[in-house]
C-alpha positions as CSV (number, residue, x, y, z in Angstrom):
1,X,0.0,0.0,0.0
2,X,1.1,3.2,-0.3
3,X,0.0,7.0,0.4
4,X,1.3,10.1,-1.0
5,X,4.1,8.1,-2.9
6,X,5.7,6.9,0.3
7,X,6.3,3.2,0.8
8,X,3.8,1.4,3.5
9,X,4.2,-2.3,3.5
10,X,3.3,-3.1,7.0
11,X,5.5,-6.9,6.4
12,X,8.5,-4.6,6.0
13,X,8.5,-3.3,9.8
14,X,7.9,-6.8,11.1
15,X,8.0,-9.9,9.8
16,X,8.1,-11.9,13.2
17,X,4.7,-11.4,14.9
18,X,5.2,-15.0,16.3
19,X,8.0,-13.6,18.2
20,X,7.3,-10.8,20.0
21,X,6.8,-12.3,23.3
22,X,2.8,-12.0,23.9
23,X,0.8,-15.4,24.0
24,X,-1.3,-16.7,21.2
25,X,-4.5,-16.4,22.6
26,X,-7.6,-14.6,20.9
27,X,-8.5,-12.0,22.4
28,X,-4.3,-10.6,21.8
29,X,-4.3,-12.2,18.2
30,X,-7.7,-10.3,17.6
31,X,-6.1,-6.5,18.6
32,X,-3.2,-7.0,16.5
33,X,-4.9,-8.3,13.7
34,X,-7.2,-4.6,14.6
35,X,-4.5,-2.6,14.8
36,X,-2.8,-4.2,11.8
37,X,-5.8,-3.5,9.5
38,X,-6.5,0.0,11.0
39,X,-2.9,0.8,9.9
40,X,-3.6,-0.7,6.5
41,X,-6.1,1.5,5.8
42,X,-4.8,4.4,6.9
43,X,-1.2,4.7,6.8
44,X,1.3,7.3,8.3
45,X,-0.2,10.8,9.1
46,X,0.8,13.7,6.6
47,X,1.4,17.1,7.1
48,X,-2.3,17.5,6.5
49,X,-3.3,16.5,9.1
50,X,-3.2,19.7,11.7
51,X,-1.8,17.9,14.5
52,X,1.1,16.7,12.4
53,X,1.8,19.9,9.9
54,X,5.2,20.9,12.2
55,X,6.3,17.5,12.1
56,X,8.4,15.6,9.4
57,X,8.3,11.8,9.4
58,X,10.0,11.5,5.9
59,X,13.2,9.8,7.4
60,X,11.2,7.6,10.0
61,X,8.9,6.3,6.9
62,X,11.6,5.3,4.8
63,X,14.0,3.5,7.3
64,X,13.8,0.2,7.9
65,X,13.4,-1.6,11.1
66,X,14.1,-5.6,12.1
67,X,12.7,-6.9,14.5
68,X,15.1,-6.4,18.1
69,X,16.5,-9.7,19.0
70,X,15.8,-10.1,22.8
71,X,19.2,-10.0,23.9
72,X,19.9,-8.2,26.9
73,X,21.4,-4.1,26.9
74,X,24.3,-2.8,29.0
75,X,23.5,-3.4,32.4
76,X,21.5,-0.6,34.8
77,X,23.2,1.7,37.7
78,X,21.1,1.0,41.0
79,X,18.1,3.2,41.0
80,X,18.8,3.2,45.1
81,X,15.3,3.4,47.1
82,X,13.3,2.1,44.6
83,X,10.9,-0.7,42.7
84,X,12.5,-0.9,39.1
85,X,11.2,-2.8,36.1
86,X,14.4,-2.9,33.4
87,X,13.3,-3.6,29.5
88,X,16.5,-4.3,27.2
89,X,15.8,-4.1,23.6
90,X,12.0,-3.6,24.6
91,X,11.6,-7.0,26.3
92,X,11.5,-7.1,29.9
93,X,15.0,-8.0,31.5
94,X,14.5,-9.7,34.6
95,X,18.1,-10.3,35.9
96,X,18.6,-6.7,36.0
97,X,15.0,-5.5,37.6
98,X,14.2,-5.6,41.3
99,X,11.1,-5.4,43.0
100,X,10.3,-5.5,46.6
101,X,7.6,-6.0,48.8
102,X,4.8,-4.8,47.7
103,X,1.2,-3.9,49.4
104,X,-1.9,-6.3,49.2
105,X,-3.2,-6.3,46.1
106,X,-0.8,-4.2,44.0
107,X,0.7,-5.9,40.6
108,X,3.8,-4.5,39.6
109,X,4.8,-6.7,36.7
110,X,5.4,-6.7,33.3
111,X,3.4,-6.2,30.5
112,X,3.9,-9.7,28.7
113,X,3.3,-11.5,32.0
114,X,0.2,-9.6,32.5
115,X,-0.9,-10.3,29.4
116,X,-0.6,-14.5,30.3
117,X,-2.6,-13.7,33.4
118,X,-5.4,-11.8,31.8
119,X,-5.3,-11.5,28.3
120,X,-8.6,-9.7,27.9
121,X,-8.1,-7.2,30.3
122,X,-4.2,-7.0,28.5
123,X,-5.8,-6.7,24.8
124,X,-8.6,-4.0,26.4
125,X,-5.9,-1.7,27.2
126,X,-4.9,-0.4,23.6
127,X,-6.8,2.3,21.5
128,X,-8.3,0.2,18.1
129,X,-10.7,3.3,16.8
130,X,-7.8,3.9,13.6
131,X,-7.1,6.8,11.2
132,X,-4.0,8.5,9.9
133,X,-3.4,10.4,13.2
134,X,-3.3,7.5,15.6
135,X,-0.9,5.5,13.2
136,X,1.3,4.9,15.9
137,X,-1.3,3.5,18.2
138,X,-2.4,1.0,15.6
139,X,1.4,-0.4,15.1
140,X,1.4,-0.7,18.6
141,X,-1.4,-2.4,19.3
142,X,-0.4,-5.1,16.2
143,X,3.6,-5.5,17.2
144,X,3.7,-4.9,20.4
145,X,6.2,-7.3,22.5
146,X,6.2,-5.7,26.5
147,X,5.9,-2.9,28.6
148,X,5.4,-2.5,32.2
149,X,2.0,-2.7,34.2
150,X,1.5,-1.2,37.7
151,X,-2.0,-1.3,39.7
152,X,-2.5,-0.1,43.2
153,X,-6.0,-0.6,44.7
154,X,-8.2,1.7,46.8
155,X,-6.5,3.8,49.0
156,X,-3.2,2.0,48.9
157,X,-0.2,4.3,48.6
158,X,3.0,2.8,47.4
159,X,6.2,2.6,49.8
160,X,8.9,4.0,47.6
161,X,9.0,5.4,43.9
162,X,9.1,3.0,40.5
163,X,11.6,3.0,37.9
164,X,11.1,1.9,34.1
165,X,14.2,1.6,32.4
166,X,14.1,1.2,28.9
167,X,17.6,0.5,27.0
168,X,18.2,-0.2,23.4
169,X,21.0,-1.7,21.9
170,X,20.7,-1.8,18.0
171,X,23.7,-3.6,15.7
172,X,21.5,-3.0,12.9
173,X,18.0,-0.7,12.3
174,X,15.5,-2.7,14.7
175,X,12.5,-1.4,17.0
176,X,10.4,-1.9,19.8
177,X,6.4,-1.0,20.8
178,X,5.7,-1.2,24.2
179,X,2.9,-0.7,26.1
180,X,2.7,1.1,29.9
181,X,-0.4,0.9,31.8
182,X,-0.6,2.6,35.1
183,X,-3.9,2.4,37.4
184,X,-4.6,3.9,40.6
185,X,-8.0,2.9,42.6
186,X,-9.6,5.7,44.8
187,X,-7.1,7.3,46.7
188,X,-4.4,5.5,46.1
189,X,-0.7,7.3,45.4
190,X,2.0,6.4,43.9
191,X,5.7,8.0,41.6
192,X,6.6,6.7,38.6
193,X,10.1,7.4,36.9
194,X,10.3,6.2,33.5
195,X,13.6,6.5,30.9
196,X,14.4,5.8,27.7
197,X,18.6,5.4,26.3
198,X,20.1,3.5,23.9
199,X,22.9,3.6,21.2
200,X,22.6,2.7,17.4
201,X,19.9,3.0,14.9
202,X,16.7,2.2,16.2
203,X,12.5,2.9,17.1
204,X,10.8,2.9,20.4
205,X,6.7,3.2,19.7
206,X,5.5,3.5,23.2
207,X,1.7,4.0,24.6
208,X,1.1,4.7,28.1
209,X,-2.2,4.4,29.8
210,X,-3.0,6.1,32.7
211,X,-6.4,6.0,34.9
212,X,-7.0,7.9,38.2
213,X,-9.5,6.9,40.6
214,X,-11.3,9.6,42.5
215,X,-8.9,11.1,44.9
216,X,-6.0,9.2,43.2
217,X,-2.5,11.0,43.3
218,X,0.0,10.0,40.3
219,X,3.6,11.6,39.8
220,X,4.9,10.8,36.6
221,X,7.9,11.7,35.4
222,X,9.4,11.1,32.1
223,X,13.5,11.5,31.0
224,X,13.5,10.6,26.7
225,X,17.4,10.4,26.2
226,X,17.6,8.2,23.2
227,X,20.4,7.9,21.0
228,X,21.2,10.7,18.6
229,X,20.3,8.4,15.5
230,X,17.3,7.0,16.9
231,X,13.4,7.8,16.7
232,X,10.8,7.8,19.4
233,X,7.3,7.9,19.0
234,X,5.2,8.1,22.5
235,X,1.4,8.0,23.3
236,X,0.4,9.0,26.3
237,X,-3.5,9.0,27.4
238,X,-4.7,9.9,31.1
239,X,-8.3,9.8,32.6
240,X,-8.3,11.9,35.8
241,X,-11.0,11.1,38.3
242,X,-12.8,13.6,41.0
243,X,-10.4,15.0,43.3
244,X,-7.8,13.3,41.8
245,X,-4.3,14.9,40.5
246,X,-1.9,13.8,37.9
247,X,1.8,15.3,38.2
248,X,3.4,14.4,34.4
249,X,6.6,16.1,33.0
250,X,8.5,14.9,29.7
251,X,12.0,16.1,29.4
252,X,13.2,15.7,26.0
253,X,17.2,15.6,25.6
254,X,17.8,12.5,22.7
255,X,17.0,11.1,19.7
256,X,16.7,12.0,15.8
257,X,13.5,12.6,15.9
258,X,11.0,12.6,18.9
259,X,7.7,13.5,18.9
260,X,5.0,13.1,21.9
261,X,1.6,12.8,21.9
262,X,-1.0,13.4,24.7
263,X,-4.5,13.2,25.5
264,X,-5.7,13.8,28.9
265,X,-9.5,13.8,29.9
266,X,-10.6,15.7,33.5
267,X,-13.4,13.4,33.8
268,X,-14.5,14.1,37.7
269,X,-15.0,17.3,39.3
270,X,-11.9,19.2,40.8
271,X,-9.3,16.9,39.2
272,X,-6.2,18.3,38.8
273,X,-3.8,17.8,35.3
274,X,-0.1,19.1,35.6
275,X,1.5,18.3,32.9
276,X,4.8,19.9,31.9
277,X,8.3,19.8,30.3
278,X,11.6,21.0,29.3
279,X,13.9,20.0,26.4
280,X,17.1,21.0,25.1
281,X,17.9,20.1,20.9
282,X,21.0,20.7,19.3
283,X,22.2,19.5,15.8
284,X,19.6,18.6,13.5
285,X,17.0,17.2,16.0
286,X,13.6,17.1,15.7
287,X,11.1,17.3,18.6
288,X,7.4,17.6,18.9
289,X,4.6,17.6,21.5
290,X,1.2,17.7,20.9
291,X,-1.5,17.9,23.7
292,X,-4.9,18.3,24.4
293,X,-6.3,18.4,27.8
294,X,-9.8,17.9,28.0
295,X,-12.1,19.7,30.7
296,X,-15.0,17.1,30.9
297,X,-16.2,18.2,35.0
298,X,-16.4,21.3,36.9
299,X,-13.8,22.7,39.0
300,X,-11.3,21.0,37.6
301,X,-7.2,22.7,37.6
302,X,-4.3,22.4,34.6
303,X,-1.0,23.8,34.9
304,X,0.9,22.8,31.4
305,X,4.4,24.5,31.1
306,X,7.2,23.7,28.3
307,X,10.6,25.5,28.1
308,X,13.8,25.2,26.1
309,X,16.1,25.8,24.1
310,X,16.9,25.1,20.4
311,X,20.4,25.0,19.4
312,X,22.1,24.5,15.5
313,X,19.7,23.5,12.8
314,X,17.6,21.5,15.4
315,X,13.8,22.0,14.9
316,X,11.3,22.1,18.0
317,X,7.1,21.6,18.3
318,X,4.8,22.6,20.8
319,X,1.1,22.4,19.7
320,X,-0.7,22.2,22.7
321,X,-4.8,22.7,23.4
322,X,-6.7,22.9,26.4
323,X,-10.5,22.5,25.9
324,X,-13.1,23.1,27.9
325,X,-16.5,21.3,27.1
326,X,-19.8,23.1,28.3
327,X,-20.1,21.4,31.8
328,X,-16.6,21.8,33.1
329,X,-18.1,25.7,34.9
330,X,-15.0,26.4,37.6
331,X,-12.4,25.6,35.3
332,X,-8.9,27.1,36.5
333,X,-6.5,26.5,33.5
334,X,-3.4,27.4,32.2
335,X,-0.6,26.9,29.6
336,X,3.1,28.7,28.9
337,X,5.2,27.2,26.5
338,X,8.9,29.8,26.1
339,X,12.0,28.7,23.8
340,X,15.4,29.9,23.7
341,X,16.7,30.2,20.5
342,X,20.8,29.5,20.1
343,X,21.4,29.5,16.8
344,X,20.4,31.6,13.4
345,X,19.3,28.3,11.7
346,X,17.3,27.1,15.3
347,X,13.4,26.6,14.4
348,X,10.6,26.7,17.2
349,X,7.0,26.3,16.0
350,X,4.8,26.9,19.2
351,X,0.7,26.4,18.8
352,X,-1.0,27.0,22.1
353,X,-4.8,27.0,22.2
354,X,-7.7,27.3,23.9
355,X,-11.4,26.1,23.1
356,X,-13.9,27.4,25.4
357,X,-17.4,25.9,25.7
358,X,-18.0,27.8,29.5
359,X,-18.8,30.5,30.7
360,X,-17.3,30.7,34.4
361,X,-14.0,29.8,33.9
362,X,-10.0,31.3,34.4
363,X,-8.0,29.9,31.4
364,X,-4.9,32.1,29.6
365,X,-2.0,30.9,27.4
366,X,0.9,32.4,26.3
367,X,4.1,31.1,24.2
368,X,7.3,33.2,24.1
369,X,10.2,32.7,21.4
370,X,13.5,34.7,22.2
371,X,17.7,34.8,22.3
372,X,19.8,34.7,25.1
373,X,19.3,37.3,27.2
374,X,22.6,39.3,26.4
375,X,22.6,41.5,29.2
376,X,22.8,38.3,31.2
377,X,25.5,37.4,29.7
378,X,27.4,40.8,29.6
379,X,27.0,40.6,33.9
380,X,28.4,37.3,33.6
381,X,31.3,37.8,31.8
382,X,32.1,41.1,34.0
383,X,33.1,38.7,36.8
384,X,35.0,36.9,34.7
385,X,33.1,33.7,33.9
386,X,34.4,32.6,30.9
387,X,31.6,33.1,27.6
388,X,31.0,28.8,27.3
389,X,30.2,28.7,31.2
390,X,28.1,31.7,31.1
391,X,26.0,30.6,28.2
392,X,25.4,27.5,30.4
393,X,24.2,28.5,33.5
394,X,21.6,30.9,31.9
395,X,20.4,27.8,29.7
396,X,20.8,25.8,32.8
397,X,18.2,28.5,34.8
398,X,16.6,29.1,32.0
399,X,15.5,25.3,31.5
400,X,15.5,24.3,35.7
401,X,12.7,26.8,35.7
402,X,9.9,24.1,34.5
403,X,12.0,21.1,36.3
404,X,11.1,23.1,39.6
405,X,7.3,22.5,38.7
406,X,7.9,19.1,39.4
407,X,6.7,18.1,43.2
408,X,8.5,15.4,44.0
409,X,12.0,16.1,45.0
410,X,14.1,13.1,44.1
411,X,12.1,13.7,40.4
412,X,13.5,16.6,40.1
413,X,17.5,15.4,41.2
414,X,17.1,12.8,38.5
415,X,16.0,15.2,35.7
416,X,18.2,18.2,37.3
417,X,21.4,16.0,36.9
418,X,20.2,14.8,33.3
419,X,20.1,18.3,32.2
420,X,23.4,19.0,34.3
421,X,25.0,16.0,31.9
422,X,23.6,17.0,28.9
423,X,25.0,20.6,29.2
424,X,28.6,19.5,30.5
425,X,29.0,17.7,26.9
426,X,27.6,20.2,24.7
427,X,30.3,22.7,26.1
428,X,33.2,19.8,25.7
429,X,31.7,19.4,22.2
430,X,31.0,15.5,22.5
């Protein structure tokens, strides 16, 4: 098949469905053969599509992936005070994960092995309604080989944070699709730290899942550091009950092209969404995030903040809507997105929107594209920091500013010293 002269045959991307580590059962065969077909019929999305116009998928489309071979990736620093699920090459690695005692009734497992358990509940957790624009979703639902799965029942609150580890190793062009499903009962809590690093050419399609019981309280925090010569394609959708909050941030540092996609729903009254990130791109990176929060109940809350900076002939995306349907009175919402430009050829196209079906409600937005602040940099430089230092430590505050959104504290060391890396080998020029 193909669409708008670019090549689609699905056999190409996968030609070992028998191996990608779910059981055979039919309610798991059914949803790929689903998402298989839905992709058939619709192919990649185009830059006619709205939500895809600012990004370019040209040099994903024409790559070509093998399937990963299961062996295991370089092996994990301890993650100290913490549950940790490792997945090498997108299958889970068990030698290198470690989980601890957990409450009554929570499952902390992975995806494949919750799949043998309950395969209906498993093949109930992917989105099968098609088109061009959830592409992506469709090739994960019909090749997907693991992921992590973590539910906490009513009013249970977990002991200590949970890591996801993701780490590719690619010899040759190969991907992965994974699948993350996170469910909290009523008033549960829990913090989840997810990351993504690899080396070679490769894909990760991931879809998260994400439900929120009333009073529910999730933290869930995001570090994308893929290799500079891979691609990464996430989907992340989150149903937020009454009284219940969802802390999210996405920092985006790897990868050749990255783009993120999100659909939150505030389903109950006074639910809270903060969703958030930073990102710095150099070279000739590609990175894109698309939101749209839904305001389904009244009295609900969103803070959504992106910041970063663009360096080279890298290439940046934020399109990101917040609407507000006619019964979500009470509404308290609001969205920033600011870039810092650091180079003539840099390119930031920012999108924010609001759609308003209320009349009682507090929503503003605002998106800011600029330099470095040179005066800044002048004050610097009169007590004698050198210009490379100086230049950091205003992209460091500059980009530490949305990292401080983030509530919980060891969140924010992990993506503080990410950032802290990232920056130290930019200015040695590795």
């Amino acid at each position: 098949m193909r669409r708008d002269g670019i090549g689609m045959n699905i056999a190409s991307l996968h030609p070992f469905l028998d191996s990608l580590g779910l059981p055979p059962v039919d309610a798991l065969a059914a949803m790929r053969q689903h998402g298989r077909a839905n992709f058939a019929e619709s192919g990649f999305p185009t830059r006619r599509h709205e939500a895809w116009k600012f990004t370019e998928l040209r040099p994903l489309i024409e790559a070509r992936f093998q399937h990963f071979e299961a062996d295991a990736a370089a092996s994990v620093e301890a993650a100290g005070d913490a549950d940790r699920l490792v997945f090498a090459n997108g299958r889970f690695d068990a030698a290198q994960s470690r989980i601890g005692a957990l409450p009554d009734g929570v499952l902390l497992l992975s995806f494949a092995d919750w799949a043998r358990r309950e395969p209906q509940a498993a093949a109930a957790a992917f989105d099968l309604r098609g088109g061009a624009e959830r592409a992506f979703l469709s090739l994960n639902a019909a090749f997907v080989g693991d992921g992590a799965v973590l539910i906490v029942p009513d009013g249970v609150a977990l002991p200590r944070p949970v890591r996801i580890i993701h780490r590719s190793r690619a010899e040759a062009p190969a991907s992965s699709h994974v699948k993350t499903v996170l469910r909290l009962g009523a008033g549960a809590s829990a913090k989840v730290i997810e990351s993504f690093d690899g080396s070679g050419i490769y894909w990760s399609n991931v879809s998260a899942s994400v439900e929120l019981g009333a009073g529910a309280r999730l933290g869930h925090y995001t570090l994308q550091n893929e290799a500079v010569d891979a691609f990464h394609t996430a989907h992340l959708a989150v149903t937020i009950g009454a009284a219940a909050q969802y802390d999210g941030f996405l920092l985006t540092l790897g990868a050749r092209l990255a783009r993120q996609d999100v659909q939150a729903s505030l389903a109950g009254a006074d639910a809270v969404c903060g969703y958030s990130g930073a990102y710095l791109l150099r070279g000739r990176q590609e990175a894109a995030v698309n939101s749209v929060i839904r305001h389904a109940a009244p009295g609900g809350r969103t803070r959504e903040t992106f910041k970063g900076c663009v360096a080279d002939r890298a290439h940046g995306v934020f399109q990101g809507k917040i609407l507000v349907e006619p019964d979500a009175q009470k509404t308290d919402a609001h969205q920033l997105n600011k870039t810092m430009l650091l180079g003539d050829r840099a390119v930031m196209d920012s999108k924010p929107e609001l759609e308003i079906y209320a009349d009682d409600v507090k929503c503003s937005h605002g998106a800011t594209v600029g330099d470095l602040d040179e005066t800044a940099l002048f004050y610097l430089r009169s007590r004698g920091i050198e210009p490379e230092p100086a230049r950091r430590m205003l992209i460091e505050a500059f980009v530490l500013d949305a990292v401080d959104l983030v509530e919980d504290e060891a969140a924010r060391d992990f993506l503080q010293a990410a950032i802290a890396r990232r920056l130290e080998i930019s200015e040695d020029g590795r």
